[in-house]
N, C-alpha and C positions, 0 to 999 in steps of 0.2 A: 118257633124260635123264641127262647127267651130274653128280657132285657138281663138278669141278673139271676144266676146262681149264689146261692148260700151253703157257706158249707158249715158245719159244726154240729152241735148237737141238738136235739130231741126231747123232751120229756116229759112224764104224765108229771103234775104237781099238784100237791096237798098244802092247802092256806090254812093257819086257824091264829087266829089272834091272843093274846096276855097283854092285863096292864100289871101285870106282879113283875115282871123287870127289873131293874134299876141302871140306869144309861150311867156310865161312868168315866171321868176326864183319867185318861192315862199318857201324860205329854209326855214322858219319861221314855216311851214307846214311839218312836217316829212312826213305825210299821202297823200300828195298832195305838191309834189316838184315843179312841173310844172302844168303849165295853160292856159288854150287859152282861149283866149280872142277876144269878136268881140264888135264893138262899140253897143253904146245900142241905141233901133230905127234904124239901119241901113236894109238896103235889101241887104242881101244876091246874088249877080248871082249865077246861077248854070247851065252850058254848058249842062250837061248831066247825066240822071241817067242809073244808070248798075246795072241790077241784075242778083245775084247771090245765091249762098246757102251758109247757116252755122251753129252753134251749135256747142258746143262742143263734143259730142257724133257723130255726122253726118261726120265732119270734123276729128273727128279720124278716123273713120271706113273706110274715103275715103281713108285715110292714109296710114292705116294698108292695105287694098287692094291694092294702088298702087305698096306697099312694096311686094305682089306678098303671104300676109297672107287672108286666109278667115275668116271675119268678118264679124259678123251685127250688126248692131243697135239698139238698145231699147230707144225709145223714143216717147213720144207724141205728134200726131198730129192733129189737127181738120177733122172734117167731112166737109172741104171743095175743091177749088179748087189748093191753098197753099199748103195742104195736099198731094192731090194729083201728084204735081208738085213736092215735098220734095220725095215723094215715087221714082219718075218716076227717080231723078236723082241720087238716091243712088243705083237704079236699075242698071240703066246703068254704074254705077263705079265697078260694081258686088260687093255691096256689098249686104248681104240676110237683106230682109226688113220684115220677117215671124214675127217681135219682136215689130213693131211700133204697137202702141198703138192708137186707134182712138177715141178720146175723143167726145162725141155729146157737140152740143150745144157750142162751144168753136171753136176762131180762131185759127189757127193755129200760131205759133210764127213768128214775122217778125219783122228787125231791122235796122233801118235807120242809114246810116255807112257817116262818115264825115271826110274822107281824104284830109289832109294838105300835100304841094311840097314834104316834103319829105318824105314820106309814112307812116306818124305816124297818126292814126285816133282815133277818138271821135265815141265810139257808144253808139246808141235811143233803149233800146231793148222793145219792146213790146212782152211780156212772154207767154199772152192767152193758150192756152191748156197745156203748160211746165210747168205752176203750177199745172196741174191736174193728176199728173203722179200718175199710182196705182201699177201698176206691178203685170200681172197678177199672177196664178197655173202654166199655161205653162211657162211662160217667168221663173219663178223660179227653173221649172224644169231644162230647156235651161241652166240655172247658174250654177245649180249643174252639169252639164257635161262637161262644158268649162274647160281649164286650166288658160284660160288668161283671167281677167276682167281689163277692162278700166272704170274709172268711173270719169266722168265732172261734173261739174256745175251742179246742182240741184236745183230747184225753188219748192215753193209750202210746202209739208210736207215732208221734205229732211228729216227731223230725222227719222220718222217711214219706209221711203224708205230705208233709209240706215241701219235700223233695220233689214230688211226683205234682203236687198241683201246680208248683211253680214252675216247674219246665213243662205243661202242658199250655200256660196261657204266661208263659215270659216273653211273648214278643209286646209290640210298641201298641199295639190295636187296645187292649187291656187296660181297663182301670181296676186295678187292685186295691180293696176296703177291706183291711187290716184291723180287724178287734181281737187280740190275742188273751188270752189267759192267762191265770196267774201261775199255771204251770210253766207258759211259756216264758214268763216272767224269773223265774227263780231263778234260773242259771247264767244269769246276767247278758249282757250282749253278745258275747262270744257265739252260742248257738242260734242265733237269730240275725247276726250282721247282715249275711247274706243277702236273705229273704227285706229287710227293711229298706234295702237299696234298689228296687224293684216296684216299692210299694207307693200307690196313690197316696193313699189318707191313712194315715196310722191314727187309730182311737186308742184311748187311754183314761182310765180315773187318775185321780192323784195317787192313790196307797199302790197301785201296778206299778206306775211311772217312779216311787219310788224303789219298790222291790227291786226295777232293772237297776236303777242306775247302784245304790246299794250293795249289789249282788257283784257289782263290774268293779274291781279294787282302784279302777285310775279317778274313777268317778269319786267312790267311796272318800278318798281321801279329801276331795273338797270341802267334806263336814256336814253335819245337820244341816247348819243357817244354810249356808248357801243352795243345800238342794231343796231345801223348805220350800223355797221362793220359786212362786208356778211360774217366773218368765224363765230362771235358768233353766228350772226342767225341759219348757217348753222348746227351748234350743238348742237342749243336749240331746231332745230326740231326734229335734231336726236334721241335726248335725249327721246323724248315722243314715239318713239317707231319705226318708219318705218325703215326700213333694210338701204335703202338706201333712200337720198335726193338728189333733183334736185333743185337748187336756178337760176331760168334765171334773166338776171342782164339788160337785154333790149341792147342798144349798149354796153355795157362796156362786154357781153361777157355770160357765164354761170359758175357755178360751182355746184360739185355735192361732195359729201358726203359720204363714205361706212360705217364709224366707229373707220376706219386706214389710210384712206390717202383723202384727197382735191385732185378734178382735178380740175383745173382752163384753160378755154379756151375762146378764141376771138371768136368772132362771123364771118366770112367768109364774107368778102364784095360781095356784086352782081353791076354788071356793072350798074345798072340801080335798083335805089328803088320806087316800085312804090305804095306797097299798103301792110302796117302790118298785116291787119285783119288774123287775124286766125294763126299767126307768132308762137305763145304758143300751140297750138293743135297740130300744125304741129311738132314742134318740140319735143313736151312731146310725141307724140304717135310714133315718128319716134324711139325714145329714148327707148320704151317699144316693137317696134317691134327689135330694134339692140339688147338689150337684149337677145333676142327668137332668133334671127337669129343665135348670135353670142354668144350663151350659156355661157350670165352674161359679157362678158367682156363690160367693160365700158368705154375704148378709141374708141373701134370699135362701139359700140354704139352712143359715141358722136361723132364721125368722120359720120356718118349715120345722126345723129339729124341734125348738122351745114350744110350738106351738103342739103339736104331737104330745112330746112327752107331757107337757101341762095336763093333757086331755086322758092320758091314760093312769096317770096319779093317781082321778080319781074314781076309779073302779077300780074294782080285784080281780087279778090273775094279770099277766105279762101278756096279755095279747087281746084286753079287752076296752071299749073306749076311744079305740085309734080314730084318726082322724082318716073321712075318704076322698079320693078325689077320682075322678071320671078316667076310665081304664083310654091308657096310651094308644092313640094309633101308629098302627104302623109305618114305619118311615121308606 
């Protein structure tokens, strides 16, 4: 019996560092503030590549297991050797791999990660079998027993996926931990209304949070300034339905949402930053298991999220660093 199922994606990852870059102010861009920038025709060095694993579903579930929760993972992977490598190390994380999905004919997801000095990186993702997600009879069974669903990023036929896992675990037993994608993002609220009215904790960065509203013309019309401003965001998500909101603000910190009060918190410096990837997984599912640990309180939860993500900063690769705690007994 698991405590939390994760659903989303998988994938092998390739790190390799540049300080040839150039980080650039494009305010003009609400949707794209910053930019990096490399000369055009230039060659690239690259001292060395590091791989790793990631996905948003993979990188929770590693999460929630270090946090001392049993988890697995639901996700697609190729009938390859990637494949096999994705299974082998979510094995060894203990997290249960009985939910991965093997897709024929398709690679497995892999994504070439492009970290700048100070650990803010650019990712290549190549999607291959994470567009192919079907979910099986079992795996919906698995749902309907869980209490805790995680659900990341989605690629492929995210609407009918998200049809099926929500009428598997739509009754009241369910806490639903909502981190969507910028896919699921783009079409403004209309294709997601539904599914938001259902949802525990909706996670969100700012540049997502602004994509929906953006995207949604009743919103749009409010203007730049006002959706600038992370408390109306922070209320217009609320508005559409989730219990609770999580707005991560990148350095400037996070803030979340109940209904009745804003907590607004710094992000926790680490002596050494060395690599983002996976900084939002880490934190939103640490967020989801503080929750569960700490029945709803949400300082203790964020004092759990900041403290994780701080730890995972700094090392490289999205699943390395975490922070452990003594595996849950059963209740």
């Amino acid at each position: 019996m698991y405590d939390f199922i994760t659903i989303g994606g998988a994938t092998r990852d390739v790190s390799f560092f540049t300080d040839q870059g150039i980080l650039l102010d494009n305010r003009h861009n609400i949707l794209q503030q910053k930019v990096l920038a490399f000369a055009s025709g230039a060659k690239i060095k690259v001292d060395k590549f590091y791989y790793s694993y990631g996905g948003g579903a993979a990188n929770a579930a590693v999460c929630l297991a270090n946090l001392g929760l049993r988890a697995a993972c639901l996700a697609p992977v190729g009938r390859d050797r990637d494949g096999e490598l994705i299974a082998k190390n979510l094995r060894e994380h203990g997290v249960g791999i009985d939910l991965l999905e093997t897709v024929r004919g398709e690679e497995s997801s892999s994504s070439f990660i492009l970290i700048v000095p100070d650990g803010e990186r650019i990712i290549f993702v190549q999607r291959g079998a994470n567009t192919k997600m079907k979910i099986s009879q079992s795996c919906l069974a698995a749902l309907k027993k869980v209490s805790n669903v995680y659900i990341a990023s989605l690629a492929g036929d995210w609407q009918n996926n998200l049809c099926r896992i929500f009428s598997a675990i739509g009754h009241n037993s369910h806490h639903i931990f909502w981190n969507p994608g910028m896919t699921q993002y783009l079409g403004g609220v209309k294709p997601i209304a539904g599914f938001l009215k259902k949802v525990t904790v909706l996670s969100s960065n700012k540049d997502e949070a602004l994509q929906l509203v953006l995207a949604t013309p009743e919103y749009k019309r409010l203007g730049d300034k006002f959706l600038n401003r992370e408390e109306n965001l922070l209320k217009i998500l609320h508005d559409l339905g989730p219990q609770i909101v999580v707005l991560t603000l990148g350095k400037n910190g996070v803030m979340v949402y109940d209904g009745k009060k804003i907590y607004r918190r710094a992000i926790l410096r680490s002596k050494k930053q060395v690599d983002t990837t996976g900084m939002g997984d880490v934190f939103n599912s640490s967020f989801a298991a503080g929750l569960t640990l700490y029945r709803g309180n949400i300082e203790r939860a964020l004092d759990l999220s900041l403290k994780n993500a701080a730890a995972k900063v700094a090392h490289l690769g999205a699943q390395n660093g975490l922070l452990r705690l003594a595996r849950r007994k059963n209740n």
